[in-house]
DRENKETI-805631 format. One record per residue (C-alpha): residue in one letter; x, y, z; residue number from 1. Coordinates in steps of 0.25 Angstrom, whole numbers. Example, Ala and Ser with C-alpha at 12.3 -4.5 7.8 and 13.67 -1.06 7.14 Angstrom:
<vokes>
<voke><r>A</r><x>49</x><y>-18</y><z>31</z><k>1</k></voke>
<voke><r>S</r><x>55</x><y>-4</y><z>29</z><k>2</k></voke>
</vokes>
This chain:
<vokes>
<voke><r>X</r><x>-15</x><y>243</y><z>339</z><k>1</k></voke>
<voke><r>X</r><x>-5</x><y>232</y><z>340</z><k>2</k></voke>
<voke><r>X</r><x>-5</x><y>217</y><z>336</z><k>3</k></voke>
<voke><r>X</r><x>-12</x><y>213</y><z>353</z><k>4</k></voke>
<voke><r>X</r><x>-24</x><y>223</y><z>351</z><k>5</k></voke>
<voke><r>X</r><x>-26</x><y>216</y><z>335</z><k>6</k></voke>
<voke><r>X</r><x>-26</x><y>202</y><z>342</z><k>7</k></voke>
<voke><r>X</r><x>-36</x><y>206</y><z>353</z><k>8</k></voke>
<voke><r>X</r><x>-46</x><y>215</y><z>346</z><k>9</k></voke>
<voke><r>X</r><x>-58</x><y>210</y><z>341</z><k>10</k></voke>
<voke><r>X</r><x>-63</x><y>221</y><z>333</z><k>11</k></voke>
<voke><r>X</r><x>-53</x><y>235</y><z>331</z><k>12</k></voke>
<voke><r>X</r><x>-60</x><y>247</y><z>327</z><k>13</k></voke>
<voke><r>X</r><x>-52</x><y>258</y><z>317</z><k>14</k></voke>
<voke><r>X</r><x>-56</x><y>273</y><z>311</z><k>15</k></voke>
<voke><r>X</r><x>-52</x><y>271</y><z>298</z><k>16</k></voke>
<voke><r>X</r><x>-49</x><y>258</y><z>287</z><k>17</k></voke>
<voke><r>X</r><x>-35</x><y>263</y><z>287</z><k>18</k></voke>
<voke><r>X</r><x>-32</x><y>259</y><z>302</z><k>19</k></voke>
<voke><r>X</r><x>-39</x><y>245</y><z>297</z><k>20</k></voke>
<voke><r>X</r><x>-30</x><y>245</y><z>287</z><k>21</k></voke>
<voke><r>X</r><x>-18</x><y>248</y><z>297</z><k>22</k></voke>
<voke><r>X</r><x>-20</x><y>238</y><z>308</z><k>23</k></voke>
<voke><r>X</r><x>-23</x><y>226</y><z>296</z><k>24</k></voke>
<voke><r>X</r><x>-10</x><y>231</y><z>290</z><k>25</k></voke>
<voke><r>X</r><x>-3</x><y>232</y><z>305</z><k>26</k></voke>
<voke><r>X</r><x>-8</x><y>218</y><z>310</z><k>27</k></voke>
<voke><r>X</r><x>-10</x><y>211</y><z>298</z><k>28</k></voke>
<voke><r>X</r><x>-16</x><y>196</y><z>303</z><k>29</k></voke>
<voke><r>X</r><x>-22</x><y>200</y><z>316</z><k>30</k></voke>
<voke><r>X</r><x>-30</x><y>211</y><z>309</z><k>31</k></voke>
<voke><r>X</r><x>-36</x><y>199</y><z>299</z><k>32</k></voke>
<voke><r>X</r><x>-47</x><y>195</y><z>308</z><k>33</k></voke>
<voke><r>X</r><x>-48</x><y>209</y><z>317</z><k>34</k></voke>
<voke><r>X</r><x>-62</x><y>217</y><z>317</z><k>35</k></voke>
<voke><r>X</r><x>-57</x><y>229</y><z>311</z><k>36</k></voke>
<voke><r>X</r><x>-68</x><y>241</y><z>310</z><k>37</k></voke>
<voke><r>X</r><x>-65</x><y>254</y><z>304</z><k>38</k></voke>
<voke><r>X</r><x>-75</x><y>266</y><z>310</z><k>39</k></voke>
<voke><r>X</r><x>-72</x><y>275</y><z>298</z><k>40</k></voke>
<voke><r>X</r><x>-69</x><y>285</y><z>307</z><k>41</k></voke>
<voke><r>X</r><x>-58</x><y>296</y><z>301</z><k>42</k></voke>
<voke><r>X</r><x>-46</x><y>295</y><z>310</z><k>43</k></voke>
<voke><r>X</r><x>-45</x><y>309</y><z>311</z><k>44</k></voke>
<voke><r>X</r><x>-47</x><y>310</y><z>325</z><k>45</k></voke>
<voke><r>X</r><x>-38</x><y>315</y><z>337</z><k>46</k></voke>
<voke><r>X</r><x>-36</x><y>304</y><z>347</z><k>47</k></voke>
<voke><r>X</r><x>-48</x><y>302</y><z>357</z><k>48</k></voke>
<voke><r>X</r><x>-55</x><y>313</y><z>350</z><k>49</k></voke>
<voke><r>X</r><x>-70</x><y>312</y><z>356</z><k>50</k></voke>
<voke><r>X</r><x>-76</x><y>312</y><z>343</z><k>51</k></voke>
<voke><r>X</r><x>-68</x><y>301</y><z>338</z><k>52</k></voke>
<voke><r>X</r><x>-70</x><y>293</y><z>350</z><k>53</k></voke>
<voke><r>X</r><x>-85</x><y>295</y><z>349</z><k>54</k></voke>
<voke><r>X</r><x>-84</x><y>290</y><z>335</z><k>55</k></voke>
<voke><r>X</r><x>-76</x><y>278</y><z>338</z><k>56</k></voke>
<voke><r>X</r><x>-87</x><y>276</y><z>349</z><k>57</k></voke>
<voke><r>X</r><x>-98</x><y>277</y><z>340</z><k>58</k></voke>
<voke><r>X</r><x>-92</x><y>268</y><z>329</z><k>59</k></voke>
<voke><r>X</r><x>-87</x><y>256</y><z>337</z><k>60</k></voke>
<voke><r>X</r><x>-102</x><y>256</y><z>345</z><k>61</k></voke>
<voke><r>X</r><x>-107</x><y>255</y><z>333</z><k>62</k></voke>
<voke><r>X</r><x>-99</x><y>243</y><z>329</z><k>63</k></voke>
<voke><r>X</r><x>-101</x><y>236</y><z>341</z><k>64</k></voke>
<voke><r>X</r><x>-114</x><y>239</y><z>342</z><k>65</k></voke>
<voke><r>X</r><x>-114</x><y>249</y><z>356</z><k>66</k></voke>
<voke><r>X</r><x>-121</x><y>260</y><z>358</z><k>67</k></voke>
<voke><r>X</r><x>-113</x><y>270</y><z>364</z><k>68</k></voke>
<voke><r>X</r><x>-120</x><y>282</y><z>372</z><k>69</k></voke>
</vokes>
């Protein structure tokens, strides 16, 4: 994440409230008005792992109201 993906996101989805707590503490103002959502998943993943990656899929669906097959 840097300071040009903050400015342009509308809504930024993390697994846990300690990466919340990360990017409010690293971008200070331009997180203030951000849609921050924490999926409560465990970041105890490997990257890309397949069952993360259906996870994430599953949580952010849900948020945007998809329905994923």
């Amino acid at each position: 994440m840097n300071a040009k993906m903050m400015q342009w996101a509308d809504v930024i989805f993390v697994m846990e409230q300690k990466h919340k707590n990360r990017l409010k503490a690293q971008f200070g103002h331009l997180s203030t008005y951000k849609d921050i959502q924490v999926l409560d998943i465990a970041d105890e993943y490997q990257y890309m792992d397949n069952e993360l990656v259906s996870i994430i899929k599953q949580s952010v669906g849900s948020y945007l109201g998809l329905t994923l097959a």
